[in-house]
C-alpha positions in Angstrom: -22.7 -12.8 -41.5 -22.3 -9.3 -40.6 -26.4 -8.9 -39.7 -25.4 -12.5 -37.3 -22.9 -11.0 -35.6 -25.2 -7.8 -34.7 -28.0 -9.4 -33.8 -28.8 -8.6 -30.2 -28.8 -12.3 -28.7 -25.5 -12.6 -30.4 -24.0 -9.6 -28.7 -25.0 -10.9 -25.2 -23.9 -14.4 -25.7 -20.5 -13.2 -26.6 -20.3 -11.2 -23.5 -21.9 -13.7 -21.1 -19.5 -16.1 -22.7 -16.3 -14.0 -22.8 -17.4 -13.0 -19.0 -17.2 -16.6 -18.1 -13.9 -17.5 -19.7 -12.8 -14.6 -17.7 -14.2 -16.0 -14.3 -13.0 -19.1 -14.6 -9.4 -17.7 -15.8 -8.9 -15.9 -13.3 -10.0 -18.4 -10.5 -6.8 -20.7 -11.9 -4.8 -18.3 -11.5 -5.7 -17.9 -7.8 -6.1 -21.5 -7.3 -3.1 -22.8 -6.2 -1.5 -24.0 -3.2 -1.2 -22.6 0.7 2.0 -20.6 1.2 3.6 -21.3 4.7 4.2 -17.6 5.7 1.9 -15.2 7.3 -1.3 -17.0 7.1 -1.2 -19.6 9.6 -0.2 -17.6 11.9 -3.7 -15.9 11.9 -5.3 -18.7 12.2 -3.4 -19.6 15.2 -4.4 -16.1 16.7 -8.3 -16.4 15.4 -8.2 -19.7 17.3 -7.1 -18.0 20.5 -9.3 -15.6 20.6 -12.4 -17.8 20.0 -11.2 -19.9 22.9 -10.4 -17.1 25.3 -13.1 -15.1 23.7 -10.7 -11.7 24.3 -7.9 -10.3 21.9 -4.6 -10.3 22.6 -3.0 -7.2 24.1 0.8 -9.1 24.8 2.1 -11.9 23.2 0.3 -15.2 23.3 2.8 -17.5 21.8 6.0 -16.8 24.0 8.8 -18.9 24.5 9.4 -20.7 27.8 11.2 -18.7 30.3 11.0 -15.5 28.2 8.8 -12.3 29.0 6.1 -11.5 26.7 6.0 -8.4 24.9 3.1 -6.5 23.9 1.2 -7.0 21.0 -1.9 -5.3 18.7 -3.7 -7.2 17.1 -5.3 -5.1 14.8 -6.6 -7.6 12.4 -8.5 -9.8 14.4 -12.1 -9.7 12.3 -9.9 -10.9 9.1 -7.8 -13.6 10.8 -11.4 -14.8 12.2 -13.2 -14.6 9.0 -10.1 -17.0 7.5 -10.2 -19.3 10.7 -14.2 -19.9 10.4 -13.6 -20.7 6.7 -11.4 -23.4 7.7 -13.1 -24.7 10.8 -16.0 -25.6 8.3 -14.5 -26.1 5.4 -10.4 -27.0 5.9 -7.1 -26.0 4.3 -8.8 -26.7 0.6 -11.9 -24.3 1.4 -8.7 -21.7 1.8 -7.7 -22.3 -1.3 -11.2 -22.0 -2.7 -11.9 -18.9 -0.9 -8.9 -17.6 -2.5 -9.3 -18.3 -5.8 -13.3 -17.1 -5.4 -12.4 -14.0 -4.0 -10.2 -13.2 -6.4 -11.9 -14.0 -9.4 -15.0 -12.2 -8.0 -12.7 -8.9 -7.6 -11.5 -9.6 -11.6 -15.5 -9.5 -12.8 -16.4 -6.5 -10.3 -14.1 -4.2 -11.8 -15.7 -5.5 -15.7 -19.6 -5.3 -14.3 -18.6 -1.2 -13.2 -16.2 -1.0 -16.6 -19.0 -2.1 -18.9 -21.0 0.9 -18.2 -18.5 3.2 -18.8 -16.0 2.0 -22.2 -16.7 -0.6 -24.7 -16.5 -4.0 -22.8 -14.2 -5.9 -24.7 -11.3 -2.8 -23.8 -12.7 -3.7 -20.2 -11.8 -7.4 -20.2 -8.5 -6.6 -22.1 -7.8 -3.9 -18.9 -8.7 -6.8 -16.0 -6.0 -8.8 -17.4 -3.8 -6.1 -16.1 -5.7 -6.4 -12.7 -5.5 -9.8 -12.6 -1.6 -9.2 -13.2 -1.2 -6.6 -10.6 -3.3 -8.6 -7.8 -1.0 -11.5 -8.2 1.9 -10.7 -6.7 -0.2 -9.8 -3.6 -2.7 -12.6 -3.0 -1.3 -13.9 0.1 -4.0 -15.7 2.2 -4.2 -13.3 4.9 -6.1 -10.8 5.5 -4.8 -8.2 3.5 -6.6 -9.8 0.4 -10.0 -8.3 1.9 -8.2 -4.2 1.1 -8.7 -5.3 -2.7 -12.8 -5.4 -2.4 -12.7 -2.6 0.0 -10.6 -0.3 -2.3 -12.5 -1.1 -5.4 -16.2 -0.2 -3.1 -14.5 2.8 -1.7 -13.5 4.3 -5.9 -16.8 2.9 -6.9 -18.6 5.5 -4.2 -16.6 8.3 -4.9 -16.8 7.9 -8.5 -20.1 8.1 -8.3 -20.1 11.1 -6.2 -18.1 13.0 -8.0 -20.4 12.4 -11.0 -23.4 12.9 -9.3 -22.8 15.1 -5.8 -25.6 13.0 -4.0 -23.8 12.5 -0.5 -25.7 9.1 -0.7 -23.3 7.6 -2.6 -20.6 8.0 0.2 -23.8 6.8 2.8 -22.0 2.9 3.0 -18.2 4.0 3.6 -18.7 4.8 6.7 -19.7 1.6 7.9 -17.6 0.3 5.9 -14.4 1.7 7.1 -15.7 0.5 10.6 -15.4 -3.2 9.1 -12.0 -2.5 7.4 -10.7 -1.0 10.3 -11.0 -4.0 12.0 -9.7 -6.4 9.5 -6.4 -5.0 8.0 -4.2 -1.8 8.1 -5.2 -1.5 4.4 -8.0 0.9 5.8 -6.0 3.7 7.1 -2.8 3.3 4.3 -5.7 3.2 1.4 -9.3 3.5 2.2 -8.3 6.8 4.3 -6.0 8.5 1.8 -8.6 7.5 -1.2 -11.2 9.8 1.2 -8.5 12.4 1.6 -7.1 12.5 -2.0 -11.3 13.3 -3.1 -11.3 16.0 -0.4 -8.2 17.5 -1.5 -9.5 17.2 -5.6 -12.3 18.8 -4.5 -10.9 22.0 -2.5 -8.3 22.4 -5.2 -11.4 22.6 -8.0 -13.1 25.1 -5.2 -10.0 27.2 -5.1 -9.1 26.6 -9.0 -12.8 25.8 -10.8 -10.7 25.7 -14.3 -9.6 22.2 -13.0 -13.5 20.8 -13.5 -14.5 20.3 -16.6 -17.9 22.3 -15.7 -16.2 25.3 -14.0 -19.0 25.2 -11.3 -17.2 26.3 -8.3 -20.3 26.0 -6.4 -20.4 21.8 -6.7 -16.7 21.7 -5.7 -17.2 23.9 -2.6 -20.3 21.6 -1.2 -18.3 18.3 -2.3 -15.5 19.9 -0.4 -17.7 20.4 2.6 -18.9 16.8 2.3 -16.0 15.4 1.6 -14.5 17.2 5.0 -17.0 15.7 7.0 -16.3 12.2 5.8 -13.0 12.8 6.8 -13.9 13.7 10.2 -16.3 10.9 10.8 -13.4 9.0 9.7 -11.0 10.1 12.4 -13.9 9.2 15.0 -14.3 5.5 13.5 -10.4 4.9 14.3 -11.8 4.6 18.0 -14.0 1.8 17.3 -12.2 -1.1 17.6 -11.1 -3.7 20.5 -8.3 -1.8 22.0 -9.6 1.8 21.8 -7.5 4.7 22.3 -4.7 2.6 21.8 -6.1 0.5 18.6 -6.2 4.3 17.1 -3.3 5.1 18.0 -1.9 2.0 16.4 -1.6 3.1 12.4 0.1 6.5 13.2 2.7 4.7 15.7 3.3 2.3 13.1 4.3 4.5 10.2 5.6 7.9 12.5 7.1 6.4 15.2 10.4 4.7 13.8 11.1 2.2 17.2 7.5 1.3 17.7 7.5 -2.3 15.8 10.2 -1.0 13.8 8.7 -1.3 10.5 10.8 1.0 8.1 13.7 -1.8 9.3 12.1 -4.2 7.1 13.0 -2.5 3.8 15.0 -4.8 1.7 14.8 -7.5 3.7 10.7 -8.7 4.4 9.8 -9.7 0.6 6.4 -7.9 0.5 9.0 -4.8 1.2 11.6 -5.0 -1.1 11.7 -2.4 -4.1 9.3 -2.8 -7.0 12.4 -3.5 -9.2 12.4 -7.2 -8.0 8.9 -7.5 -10.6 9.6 -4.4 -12.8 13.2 -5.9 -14.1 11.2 -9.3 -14.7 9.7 -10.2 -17.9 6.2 -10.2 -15.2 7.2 -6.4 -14.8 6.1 -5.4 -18.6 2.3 -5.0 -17.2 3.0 -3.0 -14.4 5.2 -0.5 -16.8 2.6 -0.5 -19.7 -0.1 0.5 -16.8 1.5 3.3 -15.5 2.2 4.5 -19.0 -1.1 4.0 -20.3 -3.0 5.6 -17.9 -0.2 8.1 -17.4 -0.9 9.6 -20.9 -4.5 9.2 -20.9 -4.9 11.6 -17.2 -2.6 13.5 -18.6 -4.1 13.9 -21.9 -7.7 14.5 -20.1 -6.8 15.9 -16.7 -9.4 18.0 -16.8 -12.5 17.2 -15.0 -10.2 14.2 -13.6 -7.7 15.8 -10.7 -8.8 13.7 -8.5 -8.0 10.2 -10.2 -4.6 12.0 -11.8 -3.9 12.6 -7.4 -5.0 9.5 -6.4 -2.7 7.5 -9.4 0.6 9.9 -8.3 -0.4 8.5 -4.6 -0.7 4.8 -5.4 2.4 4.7 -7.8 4.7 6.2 -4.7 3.0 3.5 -2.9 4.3 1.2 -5.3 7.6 2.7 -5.7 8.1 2.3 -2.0 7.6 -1.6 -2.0 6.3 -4.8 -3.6 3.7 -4.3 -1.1 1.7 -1.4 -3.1 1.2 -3.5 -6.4 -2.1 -5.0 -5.9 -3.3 -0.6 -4.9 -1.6 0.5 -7.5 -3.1 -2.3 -10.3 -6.9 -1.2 -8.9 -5.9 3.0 -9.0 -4.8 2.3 -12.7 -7.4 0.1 -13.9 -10.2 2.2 -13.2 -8.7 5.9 -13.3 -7.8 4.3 -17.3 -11.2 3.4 -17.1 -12.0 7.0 -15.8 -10.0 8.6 -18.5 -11.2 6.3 -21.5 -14.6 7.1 -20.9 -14.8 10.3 -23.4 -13.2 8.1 -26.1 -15.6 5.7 -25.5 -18.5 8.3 -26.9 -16.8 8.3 -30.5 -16.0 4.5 -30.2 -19.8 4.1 -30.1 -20.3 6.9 -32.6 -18.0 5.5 -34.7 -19.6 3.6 -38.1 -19.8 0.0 -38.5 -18.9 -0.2 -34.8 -20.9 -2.7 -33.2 -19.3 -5.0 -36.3 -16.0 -4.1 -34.7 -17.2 -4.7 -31.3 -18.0 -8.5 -32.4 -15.1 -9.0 -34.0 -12.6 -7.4 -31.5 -15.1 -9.7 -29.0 -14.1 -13.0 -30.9 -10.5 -11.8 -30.7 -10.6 -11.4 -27.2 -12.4 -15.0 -26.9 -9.3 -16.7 -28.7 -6.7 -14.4 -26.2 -9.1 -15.9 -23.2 -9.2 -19.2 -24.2 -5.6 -19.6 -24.8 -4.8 -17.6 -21.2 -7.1 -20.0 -19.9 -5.2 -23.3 -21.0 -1.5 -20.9 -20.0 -2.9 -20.6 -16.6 -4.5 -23.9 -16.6 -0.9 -25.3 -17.2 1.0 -22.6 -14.7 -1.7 -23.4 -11.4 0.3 -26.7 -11.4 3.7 -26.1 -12.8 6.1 -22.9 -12.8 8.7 -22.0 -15.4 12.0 -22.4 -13.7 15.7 -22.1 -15.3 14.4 -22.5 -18.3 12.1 -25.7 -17.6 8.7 -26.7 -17.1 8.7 -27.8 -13.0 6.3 -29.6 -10.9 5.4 -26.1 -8.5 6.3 -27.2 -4.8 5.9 -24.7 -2.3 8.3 -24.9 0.7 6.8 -26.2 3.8 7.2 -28.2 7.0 3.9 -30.1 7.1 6.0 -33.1 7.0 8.7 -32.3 8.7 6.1 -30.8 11.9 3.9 -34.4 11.4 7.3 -35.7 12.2 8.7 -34.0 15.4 4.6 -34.5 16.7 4.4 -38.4 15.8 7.7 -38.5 17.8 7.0 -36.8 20.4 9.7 -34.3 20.4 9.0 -30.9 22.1 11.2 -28.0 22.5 12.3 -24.7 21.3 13.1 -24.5 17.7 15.3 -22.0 15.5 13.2 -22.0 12.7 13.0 -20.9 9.3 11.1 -17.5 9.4 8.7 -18.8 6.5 7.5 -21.5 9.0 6.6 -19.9 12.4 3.4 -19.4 11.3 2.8 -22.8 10.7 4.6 -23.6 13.7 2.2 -21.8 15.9 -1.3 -23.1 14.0 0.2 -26.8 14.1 2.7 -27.4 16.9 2.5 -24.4 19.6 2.9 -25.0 22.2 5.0 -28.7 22.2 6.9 -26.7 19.7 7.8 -23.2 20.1 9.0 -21.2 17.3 12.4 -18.3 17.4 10.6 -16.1 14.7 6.9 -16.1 13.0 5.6 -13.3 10.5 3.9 -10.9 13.2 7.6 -9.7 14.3 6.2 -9.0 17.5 10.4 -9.7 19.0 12.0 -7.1 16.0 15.1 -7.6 17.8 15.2 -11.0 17.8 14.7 -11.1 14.0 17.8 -8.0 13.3 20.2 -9.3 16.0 19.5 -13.2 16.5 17.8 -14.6 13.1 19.5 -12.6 10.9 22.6 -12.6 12.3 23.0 -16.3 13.0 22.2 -16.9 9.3 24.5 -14.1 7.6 27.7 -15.5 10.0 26.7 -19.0 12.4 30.3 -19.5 13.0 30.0 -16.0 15.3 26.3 -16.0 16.5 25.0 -19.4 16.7 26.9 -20.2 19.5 25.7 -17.3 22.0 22.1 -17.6 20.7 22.0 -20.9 21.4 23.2 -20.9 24.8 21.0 -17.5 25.1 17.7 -19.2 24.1 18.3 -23.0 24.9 17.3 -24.3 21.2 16.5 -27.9 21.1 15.8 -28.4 17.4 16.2 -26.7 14.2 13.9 -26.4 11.1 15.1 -25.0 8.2 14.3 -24.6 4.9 16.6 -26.0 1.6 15.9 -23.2 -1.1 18.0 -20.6 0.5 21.7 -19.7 0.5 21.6 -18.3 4.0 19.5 -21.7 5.3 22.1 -23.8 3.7 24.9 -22.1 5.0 23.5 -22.3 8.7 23.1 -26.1 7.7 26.3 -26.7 6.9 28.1 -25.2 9.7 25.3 -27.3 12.4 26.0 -30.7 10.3 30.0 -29.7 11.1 29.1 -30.0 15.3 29.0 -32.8 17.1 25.9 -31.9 19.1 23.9 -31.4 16.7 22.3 -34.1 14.2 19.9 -34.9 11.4 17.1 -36.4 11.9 14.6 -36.0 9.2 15.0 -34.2 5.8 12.8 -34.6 2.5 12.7 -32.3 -0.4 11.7 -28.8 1.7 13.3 -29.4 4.7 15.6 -30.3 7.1 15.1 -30.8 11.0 17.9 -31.0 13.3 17.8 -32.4 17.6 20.3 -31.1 19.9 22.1 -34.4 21.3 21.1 -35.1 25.2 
């Protein structure tokens, strides 16, 4: 049995087995339905610019009568990669994009893994990637940082291990690319650059910190490293809007009235503290990770500053909002992997262990398969109160199919979760209060807000202010329901379509 389990043909059927479990896990967990928030909105603007052949530099989907205010649209390459996708393929090749994408990220952090620590410890650590992206799989084009990050620590890895600048030859273009598809690039692919230059001119000022003591490599990869940095700073300028689209990221996060964005703490979701997941039973991942790869930097921190800087970075990123969970899940998968790789040497020195490796292999096959048939089972149905539900997402297909079959145009107060949609699907018969770009912050702090937290006070002067002819609301939420409540009390207002998401109200004439 034992000579079996170490024969080489053995071995690799294992792993090409326990590989493919892993695939096809991880595309469940990713395959699941369209969420009505950001992403349509996207596709809306992708659309527009195809027609016009032009990006936007003011608002494109204004209400009637109002002024339009100026808009950046700095993720125009990854809204039109998305709208392609569907233009060929539909709302299902979404979904299967998705789920690909995903699970292709999952088995690219394995294939690099593999090399470096026994590969059964590196399926057991993309579990915790897998984990880590979920929260954070939104299709929009944010989900495109996750490849780019994982490129951009490949690289530099390398680098660092080797100091042949040719391994840092493909970020430049690169971060051209990313620039143009999400902010990601400046918030992670820049700091990742800047974290390696500042690892490498602390280890020029403090050679101890290397595990070689050659002061010499750290001052050249300090040089290099610099120089990156600077051709970075020239690549902000390549984009559509120029000056301005470089401007753009250091507006955002230094100038507090710009689009207003530190205002959306505690209230956007993606932006609420990271104790919404860490006091969840789905928070126990992100705990163990930081632990984990807390002790194993700190235990060999030498000759690994720069993954011990860049963890401390993306954990503050984390702590500052739900947002930073899919960067910190890649930073602590593979500076673990970084840190594990020593042990690794008297794991494979260690006797008997290739029998260990099979049977800690077959382990791992029974954890797979059952994970497989546990996300099988959760891509169709969530856990709820207790209970095993059907998994509906929120959404005003139906209810927009409605208002379109019957003609019915106008200005709607709408659920925030639905603008988006609004926009891809009814703009401009129907034109939405509020969508997810927030390009009208005021509207969403002083009217949305506001008309939900107390309608009895603000609905009236908001609706006189804005003209609303209908109103499309969500069921799920408190706020929603109280809004509902007080509109069903009025006499000009009325029902006329509700199912099991929503509820749309006319304005009677």
């Amino acid at each position: 049995m034992i000579r079996f389990l170490n024969q080489p043909s053995v071995v690799q059927s294992t792993r090409r087995i326990l590989l493919g479990l892993l695939f096809v896990f991880s595309f469940l967990q990713f395959y699941k339905p369209l969420e009505m928030e950001d992403g349509w909105w996207h596709l809306a603007t992708a659309r527009w610019i195809v027609s016009h052949r032009a990006v936007p530099h003011v608002d494109v989907f204004p209400l009637n009568g109002e002024p339009a205010a100026r808009w950046t649209y700095t993720q125009a390459l990854g809204g039109l990669i998305l709208y392609e996708v569907n233009a060929v393929t539909g709302d299902e090749g979404l979904r299967l994009l998705r789920a690909l994408f995903f699970a292709g990220l999952v088995l690219l952090y394995v294939l690099f893994a593999q090399k470096r620590i026994p590969w059964p410890m590196a399926v057991a650590l993309s579990m915790f990637l897998v984990h880590g992206l979920a929260p954070r799989d939104l299709l929009r084009p944010l989900i495109f940082n996750f490849l780019f990050i994982q490129i951009f620590l490949i690289r530099i890895s390398a680098y660092r291990r080797t100091g042949r600048w040719r391994e840092l030859a493909l970020l430049a273009p690169l971060a051209v690319v990313w620039n143009n598809i999400h902010l990601g690039s400046f918030i992670y692919g820049y700091a990742t650059v800047g974290v390696a230059w500042l690892a490498a001119l602390l280890e020029t000022l403090l050679p101890r910190l290397r595990e070689d003591g050659a002061r010499h490599i750290a001052r050249k990869q300090a040089r290099e490293l610099g120089l990156l940095c600077l051709a970075f700073a020239a690549i902000l300028f390549l984009n559509p809007y120029g000056f301005q689209g470089a401007l753009y990221p250091f507006r955002v996060f230094f100038q507090p009235d710009y689009i207003y964005f530190y205002k959306f703490y505690r209230i956007v979701e993606e932006m609420l503290p990271p104790a919404v997941l860490l006091t969840q039973p789905g928070g126990m991942p992100f705990i163990a990770l930081f632990i984990f790869t807390a002790g194993i930097l700190l235990a060999r921190w030498k000759g690994n500053l720069f993954w011990v800087l860049l963890f401390g970075y993306a954990a503050g990123i984390f702590a500052s909002g739900v947002q930073g969970a899919g960067f910190f899940a890649i930073v602590g998968v593979y500076a673990f992997t970084a840190g594990l790789q020593e042990l690794s040497a008297l794991w494979r020195n260690f006797p008997g262990s290739r029998l260990e490796q099979q049977l800690i292999s077959f382990g791992g096959l029974m954890v797979v398969l059952l994970t497989v048939k546990i996300g099988c089972l959760l891509t169709q149905r969530v856990v709820y109160e207790g209970k095993i539900q059907a998994y509906e997402v929120p959404n005003p297909v139906a209810a927009v199919r409605f208002l379109s079959e019957h003609g019915i145009r106008g200005k709607v107060f709408n659920d925030e979760r639905f603008g988006g949609y609004l926009l891809w699907n009814g703009y401009p018969a129907l034109q939405p209060f509020v969508d997810g770009r927030q390009v009208y912050p005021e509207r969403f702090f002083n009217g949305y807000n506001a008309v939900l937290n107390d309608p009895a006070r603000y609905w009236p002067q908001f609706a006189q202010r804005f003209g609303f002819d209908i109103v499309l609301l969500g069921k799920d939420l408190p706020l929603t329901a109280k809004l509902l409540d007080y509109l069903r009390a009025q006499t000009d207002w009325q029902v006329v379509y509700s199912d099991g998401s929503c509820v749309v109200l006319l304005k009677r004439s």
